[in-house]
N, C-alpha and C positions, 0 to 999 in steps of 0.2 A: 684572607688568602696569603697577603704578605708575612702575615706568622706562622701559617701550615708553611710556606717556604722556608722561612728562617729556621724552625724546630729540624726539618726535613736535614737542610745543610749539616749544620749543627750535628744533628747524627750519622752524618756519613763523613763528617770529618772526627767525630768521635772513633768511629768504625775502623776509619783510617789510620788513627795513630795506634788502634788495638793491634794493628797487623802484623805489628814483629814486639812480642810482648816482650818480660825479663829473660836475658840470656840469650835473645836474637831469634825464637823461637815464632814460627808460622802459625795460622792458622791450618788445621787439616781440613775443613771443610767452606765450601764457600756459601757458605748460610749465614745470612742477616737478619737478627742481631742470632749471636748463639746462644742456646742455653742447654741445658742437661736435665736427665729424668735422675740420676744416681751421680753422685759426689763421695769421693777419698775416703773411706771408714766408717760406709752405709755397714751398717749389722747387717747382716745376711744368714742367721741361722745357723750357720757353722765356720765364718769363716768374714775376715773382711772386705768390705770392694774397694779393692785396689787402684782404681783409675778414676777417669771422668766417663762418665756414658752421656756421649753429644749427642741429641733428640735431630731424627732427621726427617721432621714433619712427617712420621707415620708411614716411610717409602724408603726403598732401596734406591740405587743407581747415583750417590750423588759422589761425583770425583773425590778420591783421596788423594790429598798433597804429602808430602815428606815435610813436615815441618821443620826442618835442619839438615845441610848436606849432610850424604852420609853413606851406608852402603847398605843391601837387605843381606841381614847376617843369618837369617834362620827364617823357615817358614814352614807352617804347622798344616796339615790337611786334617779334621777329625767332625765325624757327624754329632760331636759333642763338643761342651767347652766352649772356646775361643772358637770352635767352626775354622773359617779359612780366616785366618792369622801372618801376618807378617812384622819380623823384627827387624830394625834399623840400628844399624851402630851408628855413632855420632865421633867425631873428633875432641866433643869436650869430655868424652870419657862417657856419656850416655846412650841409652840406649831405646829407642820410642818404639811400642807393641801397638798393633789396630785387628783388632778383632773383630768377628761375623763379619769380616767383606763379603760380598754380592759374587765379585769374580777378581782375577785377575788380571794384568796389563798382558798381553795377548805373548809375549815374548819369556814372561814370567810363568804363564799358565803352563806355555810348553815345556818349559822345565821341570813343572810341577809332575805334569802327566808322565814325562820322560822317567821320573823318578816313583812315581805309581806303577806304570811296566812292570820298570825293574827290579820291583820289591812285590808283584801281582798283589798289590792289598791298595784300596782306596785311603786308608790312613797314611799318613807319609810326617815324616817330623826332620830334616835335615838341614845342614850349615852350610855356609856357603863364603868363597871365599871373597875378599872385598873387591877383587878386578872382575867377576861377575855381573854382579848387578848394581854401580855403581849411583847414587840419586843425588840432582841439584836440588838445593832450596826448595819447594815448591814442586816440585816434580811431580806429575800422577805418576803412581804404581797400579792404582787397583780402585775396584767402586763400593759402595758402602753396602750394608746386606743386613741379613737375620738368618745368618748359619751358626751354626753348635746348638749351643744352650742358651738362645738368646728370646726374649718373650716379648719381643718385636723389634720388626728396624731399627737399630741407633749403631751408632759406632762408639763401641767401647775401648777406650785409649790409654796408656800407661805411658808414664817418663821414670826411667831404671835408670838406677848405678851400681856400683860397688858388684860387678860382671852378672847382673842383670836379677841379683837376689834383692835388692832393694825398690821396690816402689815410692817413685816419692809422690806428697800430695802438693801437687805440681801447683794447681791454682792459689792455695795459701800460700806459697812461694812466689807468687805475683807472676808466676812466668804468662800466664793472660791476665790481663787485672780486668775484670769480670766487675760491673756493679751490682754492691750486696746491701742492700739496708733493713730486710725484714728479719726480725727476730725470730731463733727458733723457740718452739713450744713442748712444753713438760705435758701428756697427754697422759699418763698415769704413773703411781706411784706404788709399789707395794711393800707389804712391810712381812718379814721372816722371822718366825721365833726359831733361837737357835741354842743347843745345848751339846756338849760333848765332852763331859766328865768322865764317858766312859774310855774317849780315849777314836771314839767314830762318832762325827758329829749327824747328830737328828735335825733335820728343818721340816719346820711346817709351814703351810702359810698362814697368817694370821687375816689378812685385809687387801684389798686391792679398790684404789682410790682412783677414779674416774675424774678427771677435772680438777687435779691436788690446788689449781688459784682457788678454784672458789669452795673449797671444803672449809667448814669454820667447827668441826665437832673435834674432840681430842680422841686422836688413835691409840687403844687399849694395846698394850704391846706387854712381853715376857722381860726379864729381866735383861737376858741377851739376846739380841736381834738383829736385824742388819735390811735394808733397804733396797730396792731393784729399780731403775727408772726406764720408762719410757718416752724417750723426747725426740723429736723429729725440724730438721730447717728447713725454712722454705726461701725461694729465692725469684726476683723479679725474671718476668719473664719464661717461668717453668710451673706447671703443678705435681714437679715429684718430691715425691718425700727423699727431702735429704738429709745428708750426715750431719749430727753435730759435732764436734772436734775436742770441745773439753767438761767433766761433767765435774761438777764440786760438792762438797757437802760437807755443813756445820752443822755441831750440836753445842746451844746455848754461845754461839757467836766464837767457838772455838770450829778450828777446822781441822773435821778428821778424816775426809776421804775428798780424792783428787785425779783424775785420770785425762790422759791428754792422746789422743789417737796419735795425731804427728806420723812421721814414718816408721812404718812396719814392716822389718822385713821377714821375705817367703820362708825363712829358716823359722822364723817362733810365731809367723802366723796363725800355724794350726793348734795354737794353746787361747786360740779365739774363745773359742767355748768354755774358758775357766772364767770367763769375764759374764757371762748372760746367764739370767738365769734361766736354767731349764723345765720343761714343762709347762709352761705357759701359751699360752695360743695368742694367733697376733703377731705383730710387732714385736723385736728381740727389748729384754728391759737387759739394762748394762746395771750388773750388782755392786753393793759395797764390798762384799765380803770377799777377799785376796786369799783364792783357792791355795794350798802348799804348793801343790804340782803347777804351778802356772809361771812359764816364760816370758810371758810379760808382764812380770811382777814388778821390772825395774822402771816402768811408764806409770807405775800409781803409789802415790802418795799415800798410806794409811797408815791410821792408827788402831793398833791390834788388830791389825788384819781386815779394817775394815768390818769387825762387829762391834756395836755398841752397846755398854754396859750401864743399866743406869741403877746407883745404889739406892734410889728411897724411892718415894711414892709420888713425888713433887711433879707439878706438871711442865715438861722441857720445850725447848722449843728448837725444829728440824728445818734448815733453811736448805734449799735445793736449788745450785743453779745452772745453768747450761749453756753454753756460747759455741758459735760455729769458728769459722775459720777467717771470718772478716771483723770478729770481735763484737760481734750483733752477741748479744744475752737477754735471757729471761729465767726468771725463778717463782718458788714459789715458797712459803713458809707454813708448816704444820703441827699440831700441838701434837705430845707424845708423854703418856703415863704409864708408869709400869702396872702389872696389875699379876700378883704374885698367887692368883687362881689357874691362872695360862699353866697346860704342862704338855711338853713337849713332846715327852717320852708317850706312846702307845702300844703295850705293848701287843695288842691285838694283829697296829697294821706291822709286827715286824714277824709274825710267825711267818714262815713261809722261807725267809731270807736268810743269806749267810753274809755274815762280816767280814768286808775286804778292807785291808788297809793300801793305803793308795802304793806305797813302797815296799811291799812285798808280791810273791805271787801271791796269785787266790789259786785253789782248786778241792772241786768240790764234787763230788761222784757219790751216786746215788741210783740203784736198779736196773742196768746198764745205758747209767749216761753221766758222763764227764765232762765238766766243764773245767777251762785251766786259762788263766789269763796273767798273762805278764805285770812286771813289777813295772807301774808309771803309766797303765795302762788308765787307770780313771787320774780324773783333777783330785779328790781328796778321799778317804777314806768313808767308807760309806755302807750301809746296808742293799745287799743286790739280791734282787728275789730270785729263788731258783727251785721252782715248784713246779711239781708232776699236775698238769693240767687236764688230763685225757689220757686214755686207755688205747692197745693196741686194738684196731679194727680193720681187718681185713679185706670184711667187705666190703669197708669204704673206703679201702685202697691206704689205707693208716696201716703201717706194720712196724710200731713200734708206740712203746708210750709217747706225750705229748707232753713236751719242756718249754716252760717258758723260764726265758732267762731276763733276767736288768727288770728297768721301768722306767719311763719315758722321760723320767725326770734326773736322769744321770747321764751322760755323754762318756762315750768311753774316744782315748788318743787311740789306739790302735784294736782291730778285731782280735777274740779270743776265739781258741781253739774247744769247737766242740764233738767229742762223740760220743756216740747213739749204735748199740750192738744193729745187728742183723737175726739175731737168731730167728723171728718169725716170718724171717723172709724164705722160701721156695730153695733152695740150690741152685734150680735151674732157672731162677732170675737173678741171683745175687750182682749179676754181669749187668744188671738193670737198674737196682737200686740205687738213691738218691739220697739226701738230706734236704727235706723241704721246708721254706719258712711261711704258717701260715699267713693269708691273709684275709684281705675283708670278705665279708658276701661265700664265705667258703673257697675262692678262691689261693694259690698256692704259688713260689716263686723257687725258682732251684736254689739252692744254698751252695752245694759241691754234693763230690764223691770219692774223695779218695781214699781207698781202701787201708784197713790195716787191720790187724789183728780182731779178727770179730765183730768186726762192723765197720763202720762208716767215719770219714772226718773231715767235717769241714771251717773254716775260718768265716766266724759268725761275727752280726752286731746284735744287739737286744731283740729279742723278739720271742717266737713261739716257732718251735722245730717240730721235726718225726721225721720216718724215713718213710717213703714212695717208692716206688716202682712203674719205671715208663716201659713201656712196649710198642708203643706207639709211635711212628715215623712221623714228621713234621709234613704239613699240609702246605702244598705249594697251587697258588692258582693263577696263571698269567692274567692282566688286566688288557693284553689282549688278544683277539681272535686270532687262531692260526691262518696264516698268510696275511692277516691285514697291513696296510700302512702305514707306517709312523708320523708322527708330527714331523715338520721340518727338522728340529733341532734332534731327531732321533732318538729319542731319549723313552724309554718306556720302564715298567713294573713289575714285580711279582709280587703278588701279597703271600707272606713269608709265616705260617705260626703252628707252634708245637704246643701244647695246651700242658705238657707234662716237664722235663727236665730243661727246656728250653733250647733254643736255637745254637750249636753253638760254632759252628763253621757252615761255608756255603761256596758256590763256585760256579760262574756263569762262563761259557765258552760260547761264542760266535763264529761258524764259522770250522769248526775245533780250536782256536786260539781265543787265549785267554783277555776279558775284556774287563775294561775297570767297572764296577760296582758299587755297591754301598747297601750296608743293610740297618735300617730308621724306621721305627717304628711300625714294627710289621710289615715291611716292604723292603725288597729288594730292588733297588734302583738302578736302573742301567744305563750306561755312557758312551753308545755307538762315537764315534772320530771318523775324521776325514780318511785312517786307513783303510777302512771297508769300504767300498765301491758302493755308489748310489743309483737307485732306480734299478737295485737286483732284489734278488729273492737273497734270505742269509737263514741258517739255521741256526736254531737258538736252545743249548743246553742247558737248566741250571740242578745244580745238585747243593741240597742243603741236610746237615746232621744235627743231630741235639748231644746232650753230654752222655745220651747211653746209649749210643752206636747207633740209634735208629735211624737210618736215611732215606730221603725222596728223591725223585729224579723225574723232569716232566720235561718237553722240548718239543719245539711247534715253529715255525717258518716268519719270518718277518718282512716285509718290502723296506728297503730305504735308500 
């Protein structure tokens, strides 16, 4: 009993000295011991996480502190993203973000609403100036949540500088010195044959190594090739897959690739994607191969770009190793033969495709349909399929051929401009037509419609188009009965869906005055306030349109 005593102290006087970690910096939440589901340069599929995501035992409601006086400079409203967001300037020149709160401090909310009014949209993104909303030390502003895009309760937190474009990765900077001892893990390994003498390099994949410790056979590889890994950390106290911080790699105890997450900032973040390779399912693998188009080329270390050339038949040897941010490492080492039957080139899988180089435009038009994409728009020069897939059909509401553009295994920086005639559209729908992307199950997703000379144009990503035709007004159905009562918190629904060009404005009036809203995933949310009068009858309008003028309009009586 006396040593469950002693351990007990011991950790709350451990707990104790964490509380104002490097730089004088609070804890935000009052959770014992903390830990995190996601950590500083988690691969995320397109992009990297930025912050710490603080695990808030699976629940909303637990107090946010201001971890450093400071004042709230900005605060975000959005049923996506950060959710309800708020920023803090700081005196040392920093700047702390807390995303998905729950709500906010009751004086703060008002303001928030105040400025939802006056812009009638539930979205709101505004600055504020520092005698406003001024914060001590430790101050609550707000309660923890799972709003935006969050895929459950936690509070995700960021420490900024350099006016708020840089993220740093605050915990490898000791500003909480967190204990770390478990090493992260190399979970697969794959290997790329790669060729481009023509001037557009081809990749195939060659292998994909499950468990690269314990693999003892020798990987058949092409002459030039390059590597992609999969490694994840883990940390006491948490079971989420976290970041590892720097990845290495030697051939024959020479080292020729090196890459260090460190800080990234929002300005060359989005050249994430030259770092991963694409197409693979799973967990994002971080490549050797140092794309031309790629911004953060000046964080890796390689040699030729991170592809490896090997001139004989001799068998090599691939040592791989990975360390987080507390300098925990693990690796692993793989045998590698060239094997001069490997070939790259197919020319079967490139019919179909056209040759973009990464630094010029592409554009490429074909039966009325145009594709045209910017110079810097892909990571490196490449073969982009662009093939008539399907035929115009009518009757199946198809009025136009069917284009598929890219393949799953290329990432473009910005969308390209695609159009698609109209000719087998009616005259007297043309006011209707659409540009639709298909998708699974038969299913279809609006892409745009703006008009222009003969058809249709919208700013696409990869996929499979044609042009639609909606006529149909979007279906609104209140979730509840007319004249019924609401909850306490007055709050009630509409389920909101247009099966065709999609939702694309909406408007809810109480009353005839306009009331704040929100429209998330097929529903239209409503947000009665203390202006309305309680324990009356209120009528209740909403009118919602899609992007081809079709509109609904349905309104029924409320108690609150």
């Amino acid at each position: 009993m006396k040593r469950r005593l002693s351990i007990l102290f011991a950790l709350l006087i451990s707990f104790g000295a964490f509380a104002q970690g490097n730089g004088g910096y609070g804890w935000p939440l009052d959770i014992e011991p903390p830990s995190f589901s996601s950590t500083y340069g988690e691969l995320r599929h397109n992009h990297f996480h930025a912050g710490l995501d603080w695990r808030t035992n699976a629940r909303t409601g637990y107090e946010l502190h201001a971890i450093k006086e400071g004042y709230i400079c900005r605060i975000n409203v959005s049923p996506v993203g950060y959710g309800n967001a708020i920023y803090i300037n700081h005196p040392d020149g920093t700047m702390s973000v807390y995303g998905h709160m729950d709500r906010f401090r009751s004086d703060i909310a008002a303001r928030v609403r105040e400025e939802q009014y006056k812009n009638q949209r539930y979205r709101v993104d505004f600055e504020l100036d520092p005698s406003v909303f001024p914060l001590e030390k430790g101050e609550v502003f707000g309660w923890s949540g799972n709003t935006g895009s969050s895929g459950g309760p936690h509070l995700h937190m960021e420490i900024r500088r350099e006016g708020g474009d840089l993220p740093l990765n605050y915990l490898a900077s000791g500003a909480y010195p967190i204990k770390d001892t478990q090493k992260p893990s190399i979970n697969r390994v794959g290997f790329y044959a790669f060729e481009d003498s023509t001037g557009i390099p081809v990749v195939r994949r060659l292998q994909m190594i499950a468990g690269p410790e314990k693999f003892k056979g020798t990987v058949s590889v092409s002459e030039k090739f390059y590597v992609a890994i999969d490694a994840l950390d883990r940390m006491e106290g948490t079971n989420g897959r976290l970041a590892v911080e720097r990845y290495t790699v030697w051939l024959d105890n020479e080292k020729i690739f090196e890459f260090k997450v460190d800080d990234v900032p929002y300005s060359v973040g989005r050249y994430f994607t030259c770092l991963v390779q694409q197409g693979e399912k799973g967990h994002d693998l971080l490549k050797t191969w140092c794309v031309p188009n790629n911004g953060l080329a000046y964080k890796i270390n390689a040699v030729n770009d991170g592809i490896i050339t090997l001139e004989d038949d001799a068998v090599h040897t691939l040592k791989i190793a990975v360390a987080d941010c507390f300098g925990n490492s693990s690796g692993c080492s793989l045998q590698v033969k060239r094997n001069p039957a490997i070939k790259v080139y197919e020319p079967a899988a490139l019919e179909g495709t056209v040759a973009a180089v990464w630094y010029l435009p592409t554009v490429f038009s074909r039966d009325g349909m145009t594709m045209t994409m910017e110079p810097a728009s892909l990571n490196a020069s490449t073969y982009i399929k662009c093939e008539r897939t399907g035929f115009a059909d009518v009757a199946a509401g198809i009025y136009s051929d069917v284009w598929t553009i890219g393949n799953d295994d290329i990432h473009l920086q910005r969308p390209f401009a695609l159009r698609l005639e109209t000719s087998q559209v009616p005259e007297g729908l043309k006011d209707k037509a659409y540009i639709a992307r298909a998708g699974s199950g038969g299913a279809s997703s609006y892409a745009g419609n703006t008009a222009v000379e003969g058809g249709l144009q919208a700013r696409c990503r990869f996929g499979t188009y044609f042009v639609a035709v909606d006529t149909t007004a979007p279906v609104l159905h209140p979730r509840v009965l007319d004249g019924a009562s609401l909850p306490a918190n007055g709050r009630f629904s509409i389920e909101a869906e247009d099966a065709g060009s999609e939702i694309a404005t909406f408007n809810v009036l109480m009353d005839g005055e306009w009331i704040l809203s929100q429209f998330v995933k097929g529903r239209i949310q409503v947000y009665p306030d203390n202006s309305h009068k309680k324990n009356r009858k209120h009528r209740v309008e909403v009118t919602a349109e899609d992007h081809c003028g079709n509109a609904s309009h349905v309104s029924f009586s409320v108690i609150y």
